[in-house]
C-alpha positions in Angstrom: -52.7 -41.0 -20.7 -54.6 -38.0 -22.6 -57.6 -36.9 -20.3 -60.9 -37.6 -21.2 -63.1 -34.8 -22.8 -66.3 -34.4 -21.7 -69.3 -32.9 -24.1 -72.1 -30.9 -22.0 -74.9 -29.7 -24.2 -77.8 -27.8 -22.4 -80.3 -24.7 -23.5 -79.4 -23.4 -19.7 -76.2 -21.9 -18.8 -76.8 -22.8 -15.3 -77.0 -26.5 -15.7 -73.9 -26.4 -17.5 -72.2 -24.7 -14.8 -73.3 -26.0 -12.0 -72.4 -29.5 -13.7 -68.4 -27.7 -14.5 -67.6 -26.6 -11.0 -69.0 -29.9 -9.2 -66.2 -31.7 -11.6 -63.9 -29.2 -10.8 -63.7 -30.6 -7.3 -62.5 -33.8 -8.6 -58.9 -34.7 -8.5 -59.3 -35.6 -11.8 -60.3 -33.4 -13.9 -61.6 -33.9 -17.6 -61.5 -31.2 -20.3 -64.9 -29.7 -20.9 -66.5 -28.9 -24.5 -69.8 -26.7 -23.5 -72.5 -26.4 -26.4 -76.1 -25.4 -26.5 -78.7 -27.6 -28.2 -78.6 -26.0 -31.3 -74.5 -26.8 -31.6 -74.7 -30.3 -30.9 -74.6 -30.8 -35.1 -71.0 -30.5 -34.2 -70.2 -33.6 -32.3 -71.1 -36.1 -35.8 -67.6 -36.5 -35.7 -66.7 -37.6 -32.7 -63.5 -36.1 -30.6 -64.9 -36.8 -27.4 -65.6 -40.0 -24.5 -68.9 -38.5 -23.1 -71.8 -36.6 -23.9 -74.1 -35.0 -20.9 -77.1 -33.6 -21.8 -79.6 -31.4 -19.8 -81.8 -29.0 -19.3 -83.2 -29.9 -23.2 -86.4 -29.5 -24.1 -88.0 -32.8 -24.4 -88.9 -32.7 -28.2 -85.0 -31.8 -28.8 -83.8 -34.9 -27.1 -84.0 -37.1 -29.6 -82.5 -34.5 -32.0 -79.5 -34.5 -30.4 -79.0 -38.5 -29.7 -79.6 -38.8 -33.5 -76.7 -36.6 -33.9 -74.6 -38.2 -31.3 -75.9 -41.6 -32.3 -73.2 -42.5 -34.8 -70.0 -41.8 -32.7 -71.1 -44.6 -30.6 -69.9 -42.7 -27.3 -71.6 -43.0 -24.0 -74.4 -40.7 -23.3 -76.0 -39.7 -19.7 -79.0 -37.3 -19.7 -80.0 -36.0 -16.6 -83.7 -36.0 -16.7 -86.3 -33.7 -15.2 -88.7 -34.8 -13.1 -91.5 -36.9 -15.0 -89.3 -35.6 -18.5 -88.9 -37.8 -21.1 -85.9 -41.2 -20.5 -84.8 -41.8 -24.1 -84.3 -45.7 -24.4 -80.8 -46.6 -26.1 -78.3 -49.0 -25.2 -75.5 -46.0 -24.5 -77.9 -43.3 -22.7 -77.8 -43.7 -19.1 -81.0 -41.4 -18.0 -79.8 -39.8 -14.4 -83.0 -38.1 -12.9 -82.6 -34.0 -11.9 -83.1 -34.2 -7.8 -81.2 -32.2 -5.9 -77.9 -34.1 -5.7 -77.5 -34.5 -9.2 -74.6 -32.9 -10.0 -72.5 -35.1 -7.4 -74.7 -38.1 -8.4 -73.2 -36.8 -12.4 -69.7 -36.6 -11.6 -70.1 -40.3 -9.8 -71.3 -41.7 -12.6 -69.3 -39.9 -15.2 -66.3 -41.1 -13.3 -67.4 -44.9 -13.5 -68.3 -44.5 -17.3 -64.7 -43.0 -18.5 -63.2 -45.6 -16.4 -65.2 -48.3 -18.4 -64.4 -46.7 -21.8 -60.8 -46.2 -20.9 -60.9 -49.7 -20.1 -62.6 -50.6 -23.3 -59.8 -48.9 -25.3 -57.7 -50.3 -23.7 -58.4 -54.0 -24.0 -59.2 -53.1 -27.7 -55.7 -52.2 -28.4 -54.5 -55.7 -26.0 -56.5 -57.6 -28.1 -55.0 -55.6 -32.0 -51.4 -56.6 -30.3 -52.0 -59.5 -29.4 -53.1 -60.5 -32.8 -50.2 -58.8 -34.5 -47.9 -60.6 -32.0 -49.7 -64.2 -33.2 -49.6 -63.1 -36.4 -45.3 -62.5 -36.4 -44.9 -66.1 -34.6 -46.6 -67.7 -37.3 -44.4 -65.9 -39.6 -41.7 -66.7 -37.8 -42.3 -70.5 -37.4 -43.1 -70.2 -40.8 -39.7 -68.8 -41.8 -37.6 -71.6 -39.0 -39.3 -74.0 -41.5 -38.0 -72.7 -44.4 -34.5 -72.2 -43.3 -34.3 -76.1 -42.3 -35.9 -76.7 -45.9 -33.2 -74.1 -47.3 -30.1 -75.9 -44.9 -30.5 -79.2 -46.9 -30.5 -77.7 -50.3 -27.5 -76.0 -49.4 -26.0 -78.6 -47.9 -26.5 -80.5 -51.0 -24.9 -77.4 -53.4 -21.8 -76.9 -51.1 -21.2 -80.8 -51.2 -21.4 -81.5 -54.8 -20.0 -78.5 -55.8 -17.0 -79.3 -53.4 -16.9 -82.4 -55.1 -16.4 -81.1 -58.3 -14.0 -78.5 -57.5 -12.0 -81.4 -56.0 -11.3 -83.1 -59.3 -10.3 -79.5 -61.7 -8.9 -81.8 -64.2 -12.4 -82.1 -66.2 -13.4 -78.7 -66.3 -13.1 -75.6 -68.3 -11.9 -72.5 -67.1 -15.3 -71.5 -67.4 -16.8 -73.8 -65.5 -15.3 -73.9 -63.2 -15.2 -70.6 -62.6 -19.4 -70.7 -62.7 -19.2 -73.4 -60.0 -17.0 -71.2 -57.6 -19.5 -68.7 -58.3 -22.2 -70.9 -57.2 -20.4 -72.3 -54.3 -19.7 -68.6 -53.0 -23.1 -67.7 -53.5 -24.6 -70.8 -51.3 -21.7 -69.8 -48.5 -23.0 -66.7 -48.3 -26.8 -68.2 -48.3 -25.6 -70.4 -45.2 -23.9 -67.2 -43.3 -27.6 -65.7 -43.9 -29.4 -69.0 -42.7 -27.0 -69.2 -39.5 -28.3 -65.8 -38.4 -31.5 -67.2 -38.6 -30.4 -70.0 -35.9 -29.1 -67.3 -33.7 -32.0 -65.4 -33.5 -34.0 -68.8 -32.5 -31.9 -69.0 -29.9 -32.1 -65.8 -28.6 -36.2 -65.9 -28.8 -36.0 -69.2 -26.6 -33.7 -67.7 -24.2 -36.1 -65.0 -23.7 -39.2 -66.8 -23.5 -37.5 -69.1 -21.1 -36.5 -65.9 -18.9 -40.3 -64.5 -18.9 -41.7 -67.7 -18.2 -40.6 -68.0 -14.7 -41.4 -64.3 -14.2 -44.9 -64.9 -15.1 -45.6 -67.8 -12.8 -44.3 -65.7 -9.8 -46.3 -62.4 -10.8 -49.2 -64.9 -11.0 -48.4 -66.6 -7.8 -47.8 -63.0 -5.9 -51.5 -62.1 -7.1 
């Protein structure tokens, strides 16, 4: 999995490294993007999973949410001491005390995990309706091909029928029903595939079945 890449936007150098080199401690490491206040016009569209802001003025705050504001991604602002807490449903306010940075990397850590974790069920969730969306196709299709069986079934028999008695027909003719005999045998080869791969779905559905019971047993 790609890492995660972390925005820091801050009007004081030292915030922004003080806040690098605690994460650099980390085993796991995100890739940094480090902008001042007067960059953040950059991050509109998107290209990153968290936003950090401090050491902001307080009448540039909400400047720099508004920008951030339509990416959707998570947002913790480490707040000075009676500074101003923006109130959104993705800002996480973090107050500037003097454990902050290991307090930053601690929550950080928890909020990638939850938006990895987010992405991830999202693209469960896409798969698993593609996956629904291929059965019903294929029952769908099963139904067809018995539909399609008994109209062939009916060709191949009357027109065997014919062909049994050539006395009555034309060159012609019965040249066209050979033509359309042929034509359903090679329908029913097509429609026989169809039956094998049936059989080969319930074989494996059969063989994952068992496997999921244990793996839910074993938990």
């Amino acid at each position: 999995m790609e890492r995660p890449t972390v925005v820091i936007i801050s009007e004081e150098p030292e915030f922004s490294t003080a806040a690098t080199r605690r994460w650099l401690q980390e085993p796991k490491v995100p890739s940094f993007i480090l902008l001042e206040r007067s960059s953040s016009s950059r991050l509109g569209g998107g290209g990153f999973d968290l936003a950090v802001i401090g050491g902001v003025s307080p009448e540039s705050i909400s400047d720099v949410l508004e920008t951030i504001a339509p990416t959707g991604r998570p947002v913790i602002h480490v707040s000075r001491p009676n500074g101003h807490s923006p109130q959104s449903p993705n800002v996480v306010t973090l107050p500037e005390i003097q454990q902050w940075p290991d307090l930053l990397v601690t929550l950080g850590t928890q909020v990638l995990a939850r938006e990895r974790a987010r992405a991830e069920l999202t693209m469960l969730m896409e798969s698993s309706g593609r996956i629904e969306h291929e059965a019903t196709l294929g029952r769908y299709m099963l139904d067809v091909r018995h539909n399609l069986n008994n109209a062939l079934t009916s060709i191949l028999g009357n027109s065997d029928l014919i062909l049994f008695d050539p006395a009555y027909l034309s060159p012609t003719t019965r040249e066209q029903i050979e033509t359309i005999r042929n034509m359903g045998m090679r329908m029913n080869e097509i429609l026989q595939r169809f039956s094998s791969l049936q059989k080969e779905m319930e074989l494996i559905e059969s063989t994952q079945k068992p496997a999921s019971k244990s793996a839910v047993a074993g938990a």
